[in-house]
C-alpha positions in Angstrom: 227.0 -195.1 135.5 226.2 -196.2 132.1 223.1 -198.5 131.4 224.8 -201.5 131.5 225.6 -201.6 135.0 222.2 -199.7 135.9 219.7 -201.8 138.2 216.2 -202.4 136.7 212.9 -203.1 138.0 210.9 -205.8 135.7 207.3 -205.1 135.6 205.8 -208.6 134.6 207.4 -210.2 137.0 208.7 -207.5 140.2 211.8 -208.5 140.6 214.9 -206.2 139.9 217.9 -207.0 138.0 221.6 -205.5 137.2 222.7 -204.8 133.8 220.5 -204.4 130.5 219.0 -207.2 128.7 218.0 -206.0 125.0 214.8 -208.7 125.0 213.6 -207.5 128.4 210.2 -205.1 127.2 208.5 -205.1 130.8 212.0 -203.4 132.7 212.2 -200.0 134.6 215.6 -197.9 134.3 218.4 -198.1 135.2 218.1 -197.1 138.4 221.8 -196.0 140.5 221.6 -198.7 143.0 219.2 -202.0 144.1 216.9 -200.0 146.9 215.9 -197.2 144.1 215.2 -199.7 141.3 212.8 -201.2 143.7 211.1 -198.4 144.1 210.0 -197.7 140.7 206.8 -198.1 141.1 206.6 -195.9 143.5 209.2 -193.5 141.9 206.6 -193.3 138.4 203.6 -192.9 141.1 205.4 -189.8 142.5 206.3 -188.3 139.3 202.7 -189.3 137.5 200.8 -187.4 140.4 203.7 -184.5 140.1 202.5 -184.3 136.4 198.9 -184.3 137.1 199.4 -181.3 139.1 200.9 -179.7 136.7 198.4 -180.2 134.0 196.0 -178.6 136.7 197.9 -175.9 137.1 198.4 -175.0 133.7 195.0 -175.3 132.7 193.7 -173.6 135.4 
C-alpha cells in the first residue's frame, strides 16, 4: 500500500478520507483500510498508554 491509496483519519474535523492531500495538517496515517483509520484515536490512545508504561519501567 503506498500513501496515496492509505485511508486517513482528519482530526479537526473526525471524518476519514482515502488518498493523501498535501494541505491536510490535522490527518492521521494512512491507515490499511476504512474501519482502522477510524480508529486512530483509539489506535494513538493504545500506543501513548503502551509508551507510558514503558517510561515507568525504565525508570523504575
Amino acid at each position: 500500500m503506498s500513501s496515496d491509496d492509505g485511508w486517513y483519519y482528519d482530526v479537526s474535523t473526525g471524518t476519514v478520507g482515502q488518498g493523501k492531500d498535501p494541505s491536510a495538517l490535522n490527518r492521521m496515517g494512512p491507515y490499511p483500510d476504512r474501519a482502522t483509520a477510524e480508529r486512530a484515536l483509539e489506535i494513538a490512545a493504545e500506543r501513548n498508554k503502551a509508551a507510558d508504561e514503558a517510561d515507568d519501567e525504565w525508570n523504575n
